[in-house]
C-alpha positions as a Markdown table, in Angstrom:
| # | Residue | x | y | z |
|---|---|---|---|---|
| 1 | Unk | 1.2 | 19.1 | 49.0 |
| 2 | Unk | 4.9 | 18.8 | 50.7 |
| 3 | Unk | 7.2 | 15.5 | 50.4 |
| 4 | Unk | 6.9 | 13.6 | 53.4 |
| 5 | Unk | 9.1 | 11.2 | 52.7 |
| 6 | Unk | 12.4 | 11.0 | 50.0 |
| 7 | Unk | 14.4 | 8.4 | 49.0 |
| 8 | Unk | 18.0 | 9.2 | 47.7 |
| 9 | Unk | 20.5 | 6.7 | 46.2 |
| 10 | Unk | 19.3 | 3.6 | 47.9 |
| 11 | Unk | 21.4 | 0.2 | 47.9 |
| 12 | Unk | 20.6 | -2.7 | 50.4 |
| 13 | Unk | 23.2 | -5.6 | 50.2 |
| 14 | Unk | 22.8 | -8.6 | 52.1 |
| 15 | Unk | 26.3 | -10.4 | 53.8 |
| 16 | Unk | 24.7 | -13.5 | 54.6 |
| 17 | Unk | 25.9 | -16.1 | 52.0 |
| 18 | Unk | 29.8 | -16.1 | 50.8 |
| 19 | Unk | 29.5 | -13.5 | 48.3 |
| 20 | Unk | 27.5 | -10.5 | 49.0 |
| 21 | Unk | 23.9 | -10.0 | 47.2 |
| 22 | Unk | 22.8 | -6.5 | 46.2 |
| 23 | Unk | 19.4 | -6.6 | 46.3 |
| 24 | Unk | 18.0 | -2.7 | 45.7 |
| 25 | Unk | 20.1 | -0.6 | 43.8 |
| 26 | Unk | 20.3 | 3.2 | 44.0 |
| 27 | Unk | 16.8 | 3.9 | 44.3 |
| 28 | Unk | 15.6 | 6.9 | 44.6 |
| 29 | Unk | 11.9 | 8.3 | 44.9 |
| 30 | Unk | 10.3 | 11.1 | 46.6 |
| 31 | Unk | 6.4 | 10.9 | 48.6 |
| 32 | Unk | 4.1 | 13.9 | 48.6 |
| 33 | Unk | 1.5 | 14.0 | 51.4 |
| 34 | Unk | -1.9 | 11.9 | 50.4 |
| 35 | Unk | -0.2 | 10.6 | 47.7 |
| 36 | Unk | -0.8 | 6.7 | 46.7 |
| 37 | Unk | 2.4 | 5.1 | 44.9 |
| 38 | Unk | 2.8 | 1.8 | 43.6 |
| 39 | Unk | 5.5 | -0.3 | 43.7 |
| 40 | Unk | 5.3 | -3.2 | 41.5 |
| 41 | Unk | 7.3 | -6.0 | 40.5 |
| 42 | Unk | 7.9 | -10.0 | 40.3 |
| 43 | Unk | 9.1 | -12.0 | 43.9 |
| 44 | Unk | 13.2 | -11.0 | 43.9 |
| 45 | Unk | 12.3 | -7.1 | 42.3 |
| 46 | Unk | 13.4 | -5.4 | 45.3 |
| 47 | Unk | 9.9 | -4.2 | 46.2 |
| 48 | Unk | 9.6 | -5.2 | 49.6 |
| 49 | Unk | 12.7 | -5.4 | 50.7 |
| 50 | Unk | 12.7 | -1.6 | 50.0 |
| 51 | Unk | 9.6 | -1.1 | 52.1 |
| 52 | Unk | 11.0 | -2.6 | 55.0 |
| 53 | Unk | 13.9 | -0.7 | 55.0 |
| 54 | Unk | 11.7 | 2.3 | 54.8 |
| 55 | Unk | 9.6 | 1.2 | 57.8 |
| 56 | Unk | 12.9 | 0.3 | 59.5 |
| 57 | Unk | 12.5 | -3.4 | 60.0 |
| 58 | Unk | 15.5 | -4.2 | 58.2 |
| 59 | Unk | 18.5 | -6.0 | 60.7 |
| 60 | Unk | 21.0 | -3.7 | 60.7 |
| 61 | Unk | 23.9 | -6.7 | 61.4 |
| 62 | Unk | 24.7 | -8.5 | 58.2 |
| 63 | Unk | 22.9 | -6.0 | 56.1 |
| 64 | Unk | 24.4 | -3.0 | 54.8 |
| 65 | Unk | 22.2 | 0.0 | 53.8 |
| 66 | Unk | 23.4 | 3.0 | 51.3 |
| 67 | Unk | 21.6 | 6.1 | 50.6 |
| 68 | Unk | 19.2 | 8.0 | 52.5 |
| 69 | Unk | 15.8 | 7.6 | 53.5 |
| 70 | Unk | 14.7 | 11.5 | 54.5 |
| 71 | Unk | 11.4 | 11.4 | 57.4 |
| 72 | Unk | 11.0 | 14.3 | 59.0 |
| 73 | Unk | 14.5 | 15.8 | 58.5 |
| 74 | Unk | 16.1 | 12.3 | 59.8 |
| 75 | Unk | 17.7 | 9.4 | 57.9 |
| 76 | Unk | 15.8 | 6.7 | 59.2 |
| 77 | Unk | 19.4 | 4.2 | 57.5 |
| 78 | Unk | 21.5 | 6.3 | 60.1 |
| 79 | Unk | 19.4 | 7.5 | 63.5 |
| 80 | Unk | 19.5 | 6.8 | 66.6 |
| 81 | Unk | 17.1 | 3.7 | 67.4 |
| 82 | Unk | 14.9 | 5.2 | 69.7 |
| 83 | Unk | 14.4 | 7.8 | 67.2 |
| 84 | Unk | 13.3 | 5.3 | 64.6 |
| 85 | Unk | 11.0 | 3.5 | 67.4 |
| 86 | Unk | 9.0 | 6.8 | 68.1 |
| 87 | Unk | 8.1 | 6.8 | 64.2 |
| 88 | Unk | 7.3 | 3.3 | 63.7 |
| 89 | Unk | 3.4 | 2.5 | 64.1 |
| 90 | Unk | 3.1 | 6.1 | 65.1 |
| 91 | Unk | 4.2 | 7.9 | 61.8 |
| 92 | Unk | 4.8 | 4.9 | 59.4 |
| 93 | Unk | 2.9 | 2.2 | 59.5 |
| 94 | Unk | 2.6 | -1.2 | 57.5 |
| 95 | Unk | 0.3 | -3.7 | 56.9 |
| 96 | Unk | 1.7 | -7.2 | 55.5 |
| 97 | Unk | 0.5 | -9.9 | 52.9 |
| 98 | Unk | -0.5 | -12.8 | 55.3 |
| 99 | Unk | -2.6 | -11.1 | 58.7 |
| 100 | Unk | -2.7 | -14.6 | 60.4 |
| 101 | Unk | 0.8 | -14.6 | 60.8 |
| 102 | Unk | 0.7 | -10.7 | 61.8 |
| 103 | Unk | -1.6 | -11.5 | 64.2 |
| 104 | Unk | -1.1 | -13.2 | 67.8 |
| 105 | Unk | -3.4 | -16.4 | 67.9 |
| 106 | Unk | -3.4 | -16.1 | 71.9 |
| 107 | Unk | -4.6 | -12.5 | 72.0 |
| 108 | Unk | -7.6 | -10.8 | 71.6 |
| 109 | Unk | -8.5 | -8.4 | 68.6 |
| 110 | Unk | -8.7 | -5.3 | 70.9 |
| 111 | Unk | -5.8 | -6.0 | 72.7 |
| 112 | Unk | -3.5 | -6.1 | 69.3 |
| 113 | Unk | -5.3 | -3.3 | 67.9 |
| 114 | Unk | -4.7 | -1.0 | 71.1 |
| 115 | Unk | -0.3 | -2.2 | 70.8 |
| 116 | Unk | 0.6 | 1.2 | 69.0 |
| 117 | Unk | -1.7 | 3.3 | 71.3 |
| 118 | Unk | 0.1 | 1.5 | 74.5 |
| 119 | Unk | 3.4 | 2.3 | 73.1 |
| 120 | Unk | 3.2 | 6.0 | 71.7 |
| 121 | Unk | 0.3 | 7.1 | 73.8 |
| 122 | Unk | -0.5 | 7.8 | 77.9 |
| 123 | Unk | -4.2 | 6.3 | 77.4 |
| 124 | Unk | -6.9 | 5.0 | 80.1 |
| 125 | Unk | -8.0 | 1.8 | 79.7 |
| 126 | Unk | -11.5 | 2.9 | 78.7 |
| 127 | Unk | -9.7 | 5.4 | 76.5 |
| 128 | Unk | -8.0 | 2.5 | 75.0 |
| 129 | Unk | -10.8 | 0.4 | 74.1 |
| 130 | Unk | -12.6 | 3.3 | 72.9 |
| 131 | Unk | -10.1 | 4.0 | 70.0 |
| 132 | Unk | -9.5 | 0.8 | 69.4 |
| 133 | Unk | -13.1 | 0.0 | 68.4 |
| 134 | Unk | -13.4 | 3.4 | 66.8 |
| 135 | Unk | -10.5 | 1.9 | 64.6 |
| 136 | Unk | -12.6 | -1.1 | 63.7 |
| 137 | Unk | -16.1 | 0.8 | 62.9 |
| 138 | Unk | -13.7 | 2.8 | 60.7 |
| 139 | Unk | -12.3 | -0.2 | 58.6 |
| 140 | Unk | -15.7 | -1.4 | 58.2 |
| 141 | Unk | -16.0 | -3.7 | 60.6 |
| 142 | Unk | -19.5 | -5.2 | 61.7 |
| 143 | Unk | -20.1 | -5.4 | 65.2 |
| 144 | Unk | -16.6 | -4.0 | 66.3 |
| 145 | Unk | -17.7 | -4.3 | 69.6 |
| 146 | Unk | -18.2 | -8.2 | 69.1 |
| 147 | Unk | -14.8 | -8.1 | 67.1 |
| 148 | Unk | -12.8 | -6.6 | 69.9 |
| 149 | Unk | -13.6 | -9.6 | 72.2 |
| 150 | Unk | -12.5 | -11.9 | 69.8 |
| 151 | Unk | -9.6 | -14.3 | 68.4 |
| 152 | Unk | -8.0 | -13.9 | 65.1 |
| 153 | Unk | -9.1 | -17.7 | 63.9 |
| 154 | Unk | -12.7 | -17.1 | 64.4 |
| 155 | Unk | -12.5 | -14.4 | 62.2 |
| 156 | Unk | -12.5 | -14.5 | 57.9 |
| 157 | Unk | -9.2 | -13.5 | 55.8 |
| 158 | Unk | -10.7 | -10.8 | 54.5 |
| 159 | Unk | -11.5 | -9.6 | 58.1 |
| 160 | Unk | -8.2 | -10.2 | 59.8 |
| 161 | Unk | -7.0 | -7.9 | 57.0 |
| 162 | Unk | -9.3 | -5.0 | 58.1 |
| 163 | Unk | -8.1 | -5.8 | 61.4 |
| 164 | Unk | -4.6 | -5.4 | 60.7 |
| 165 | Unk | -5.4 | -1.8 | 58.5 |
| 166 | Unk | -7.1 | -0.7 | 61.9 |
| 167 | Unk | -4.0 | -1.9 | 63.5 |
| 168 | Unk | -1.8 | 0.6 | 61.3 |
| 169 | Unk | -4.3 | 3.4 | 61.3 |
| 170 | Unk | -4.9 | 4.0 | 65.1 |
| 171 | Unk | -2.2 | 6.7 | 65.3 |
| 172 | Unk | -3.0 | 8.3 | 62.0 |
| 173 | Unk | 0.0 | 7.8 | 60.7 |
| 174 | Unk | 1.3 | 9.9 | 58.1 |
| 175 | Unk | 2.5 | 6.8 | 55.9 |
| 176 | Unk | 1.2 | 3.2 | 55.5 |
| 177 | Unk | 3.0 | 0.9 | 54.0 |
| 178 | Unk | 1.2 | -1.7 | 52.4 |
| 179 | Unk | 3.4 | -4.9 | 51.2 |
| 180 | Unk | 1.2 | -7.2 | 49.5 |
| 181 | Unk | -1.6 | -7.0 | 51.4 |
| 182 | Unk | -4.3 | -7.8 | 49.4 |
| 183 | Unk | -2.3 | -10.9 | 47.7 |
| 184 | Unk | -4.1 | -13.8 | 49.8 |
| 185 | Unk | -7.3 | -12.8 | 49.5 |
| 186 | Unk | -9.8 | -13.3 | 47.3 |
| 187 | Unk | -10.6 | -10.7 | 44.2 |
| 188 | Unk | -14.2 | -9.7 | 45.5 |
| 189 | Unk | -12.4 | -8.9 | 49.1 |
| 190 | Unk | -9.6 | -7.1 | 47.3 |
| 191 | Unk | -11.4 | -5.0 | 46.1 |
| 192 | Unk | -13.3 | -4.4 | 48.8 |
| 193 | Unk | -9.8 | -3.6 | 50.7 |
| 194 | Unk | -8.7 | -1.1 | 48.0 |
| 195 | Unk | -12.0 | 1.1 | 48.1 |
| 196 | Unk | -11.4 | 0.9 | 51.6 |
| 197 | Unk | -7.7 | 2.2 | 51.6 |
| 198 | Unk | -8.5 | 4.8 | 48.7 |
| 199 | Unk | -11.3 | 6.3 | 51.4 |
| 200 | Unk | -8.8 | 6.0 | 54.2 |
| 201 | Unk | -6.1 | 8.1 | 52.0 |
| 202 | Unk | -9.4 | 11.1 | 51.2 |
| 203 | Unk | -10.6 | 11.1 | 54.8 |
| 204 | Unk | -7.1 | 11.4 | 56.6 |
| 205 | Unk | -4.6 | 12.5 | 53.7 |
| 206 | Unk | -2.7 | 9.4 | 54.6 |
| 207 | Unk | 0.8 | 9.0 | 51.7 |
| 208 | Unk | 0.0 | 5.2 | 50.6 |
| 209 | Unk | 2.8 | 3.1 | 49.2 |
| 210 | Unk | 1.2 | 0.2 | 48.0 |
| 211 | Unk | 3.6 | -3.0 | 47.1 |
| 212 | Unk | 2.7 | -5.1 | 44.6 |
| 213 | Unk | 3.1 | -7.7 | 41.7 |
| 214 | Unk | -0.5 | -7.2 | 40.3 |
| 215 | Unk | -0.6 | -4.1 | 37.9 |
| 216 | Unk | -4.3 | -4.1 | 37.7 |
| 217 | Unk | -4.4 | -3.9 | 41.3 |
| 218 | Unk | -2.0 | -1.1 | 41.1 |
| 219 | Unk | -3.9 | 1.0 | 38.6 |
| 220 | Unk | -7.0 | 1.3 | 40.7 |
| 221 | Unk | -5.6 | 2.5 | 43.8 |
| 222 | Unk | -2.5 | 4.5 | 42.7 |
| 223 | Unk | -1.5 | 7.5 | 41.3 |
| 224 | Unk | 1.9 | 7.1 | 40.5 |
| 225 | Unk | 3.8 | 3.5 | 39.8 |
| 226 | Unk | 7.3 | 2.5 | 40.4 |
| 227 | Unk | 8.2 | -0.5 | 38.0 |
| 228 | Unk | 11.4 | -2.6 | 39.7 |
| 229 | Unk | 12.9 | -5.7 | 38.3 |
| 230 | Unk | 15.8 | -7.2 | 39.8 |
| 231 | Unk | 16.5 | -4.6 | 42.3 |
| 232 | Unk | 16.5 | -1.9 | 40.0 |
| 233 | Unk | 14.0 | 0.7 | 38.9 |
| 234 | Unk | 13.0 | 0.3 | 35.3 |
| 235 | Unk | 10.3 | 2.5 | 34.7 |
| 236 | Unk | 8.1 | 5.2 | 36.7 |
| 237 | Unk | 5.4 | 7.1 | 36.2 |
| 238 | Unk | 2.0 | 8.3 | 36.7 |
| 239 | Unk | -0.3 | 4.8 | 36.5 |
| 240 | Unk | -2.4 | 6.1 | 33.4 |
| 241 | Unk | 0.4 | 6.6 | 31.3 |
| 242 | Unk | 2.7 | 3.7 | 32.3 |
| 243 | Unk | -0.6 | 1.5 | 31.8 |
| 244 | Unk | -1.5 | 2.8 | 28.4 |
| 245 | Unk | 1.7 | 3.3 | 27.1 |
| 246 | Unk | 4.5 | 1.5 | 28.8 |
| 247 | Unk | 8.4 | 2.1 | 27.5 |
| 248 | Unk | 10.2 | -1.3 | 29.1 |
| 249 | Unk | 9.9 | -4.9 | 27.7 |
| 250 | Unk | 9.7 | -5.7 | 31.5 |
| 251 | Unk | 6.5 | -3.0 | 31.8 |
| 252 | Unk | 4.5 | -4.4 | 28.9 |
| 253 | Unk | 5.3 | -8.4 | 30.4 |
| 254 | Unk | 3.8 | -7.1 | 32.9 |
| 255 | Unk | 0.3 | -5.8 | 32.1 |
| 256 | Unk | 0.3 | -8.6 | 29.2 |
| 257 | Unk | 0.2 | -10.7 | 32.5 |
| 258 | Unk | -3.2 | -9.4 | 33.6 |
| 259 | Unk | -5.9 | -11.5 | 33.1 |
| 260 | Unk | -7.7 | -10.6 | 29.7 |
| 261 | Unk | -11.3 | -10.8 | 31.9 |
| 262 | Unk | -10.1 | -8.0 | 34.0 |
| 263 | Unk | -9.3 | -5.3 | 31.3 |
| 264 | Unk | -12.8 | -6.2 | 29.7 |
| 265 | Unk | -13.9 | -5.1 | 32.9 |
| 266 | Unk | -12.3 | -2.3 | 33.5 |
C-alpha cells in the first residue's frame, strides 16, 4: 500500500467573530490506500471541520488554512480551483450525517445519483442511468430500478443513506469521507451501513476516513483511530490497542461512554 493522501501541520482559524478562533491545530496524519481511519471526538473536537477542509468545502474568505493537505502531488489548501473541482466527487468523495438535507426534495433519485457522472464524465443518457442503478444494486438497494424513479421523502433514513453512499461511490473514488453518517440512524441500520462500507473498502480498495463521536462504531469499521479534543490530536493509534489500552484521560471518557450493553455484545 502507498499513501494516498497526507496531512502536514494543519491549522484552520475561523475570522468570523472579533477575535479569531483556531479550531484544528497542527494536525498531521498520513492515508494509505484501502485503509479505514477513524476520527473520533465530541461536537467542537475539530473532526469535521478537518474533513471538510480535506474534501475542499471549506470557504476560503474569512477562513484561513495552514499546512498542507498532499492529493496527488497537489496541496488541495493552495491549488488552483479547478484543480480541486476535478477531484471532488471524482477522487474524494463524502457522505454527510443527515441525507435529507443532502438530498434535493424536487429531484429524483437517479437524477442526484447520476450529478458526479454529468460533471467528470462524457456519458449517454442510457449510459447514465445504467451506472447510476448499477450504483444502487451495489449499495444494496431493492428494486434500484423502482428507486431511481423515485423522491427522497418516499424513501426510509436508512435508505436515503445508501442512496447518498451510491452518490459518492459512482466514480470510484479513491477516498470517501464519511462525517457522521451513520449518527441519525438507528443502531440496527448502522450497522447495516458499516458492513456495507467495510465490503465497499475490500471490493474497490477505497481509503475510508470515518468521522465520528461513537468509539464503538469506530472500532468495528476502522483500523486505525485518530482521538481529537478541542482541535487538537490527543491520541492515535491502531483501534485494538487504543480500545484496550488507551493512554489519555480524554480516550478512556470516551469508551467509558459506550453503552455497557454494547461491549457485552461485542
Amino acid at each position: 500500500m502507498g499513501t494516498i493522501l497526507e496531512i502536514k501541520d494543519l491549522n484552520i482559524e475561523f475570522h468570523d467573530h472579533s477575535v479569531p478562533e483556531t479550531v484544528v491545530f497542527d494536525f498531521s496524519m498520513q492515508l494509505q490506500e484501502g485503509e479505514i481511519v477513524g476520527i473520533v471526538g465530541e461536537s467542537g473536537s475539530g473532526k469535521t471541520m478537518t474533513a471538510l477542509a480535506i474534501a475542499g468545502l471549506l470557504s476560503r474568505h474569512d477562513i484561513t488554512k495552514k499546512g498542507q493537505i498532499i492529493f496527488k502531488e497537489q496541496d488541495l489548501l493552495i491549488c488552483k480551483r479547478s484543480i480541486l473541482r476535478e477531484f471532488q466527487g471524482k477522487d474524494i468523495s463524502m457522505i454527510f450525517q443527515e441525507p435529507m438535507t443532502s438530498l434535493n426534495p424536487v429531484r429524483k433519485i437517479g437524477w442526484q445519483v447520476e450529478e458526479s457522472l454529468r460533471l467528470h464524465e462524457n456519458l449517454t443518457k442510457e449510459e447514465l442511468k445504467k451506472r447510476a442503478i448499477d450504483a444502487l444494486r451495489e449499495v444494496e438497494l431493492p428494486e434500484p430500478e423502482k428507486i431511481y424513479r423515485q423522491y427522497p421523502h418516499q424513501l426510509s433514513g436508512g435508505m436515503r443513506q445508501r442512496v447518498m453512499i451510491a452518490s459518492a461511490m459512482i466514480c470510484n473514488p479513491k477516498i470517501l469521507i464519511a462525517d457522521e453518517a451513520t449518527t441519525a440512524l438507528d443502531v440496527t441500520i448502522q450497522a447495516q451501513i458499516v458492513q456495507l462500507l467495510k465490503r465497499l473498502n475490500s471490493k474497490k480498495n477505497t481509503a475510508i476516513l470515518f468521522i465520528s463521536h461513537d468509539l464503538s462504531l469506530v472500532r468495528k469499521l476502522c483500523t486505525k483511530v485518530i482521538v481529537m479534543q478541542n482541535g487538537h490530536i490527543v491520541e492515535r493509534g491502531n483501534t485494538e490497542d487504543i480500545y484496550q489500552n488507551p493512554q489519555e484521560v480524554y480516550t478512556k471518557q470516551l469508551i467509558a461512554a459506550i453503552p455497557k450493553c454494547e461491549k457485552n455484545f461485542e
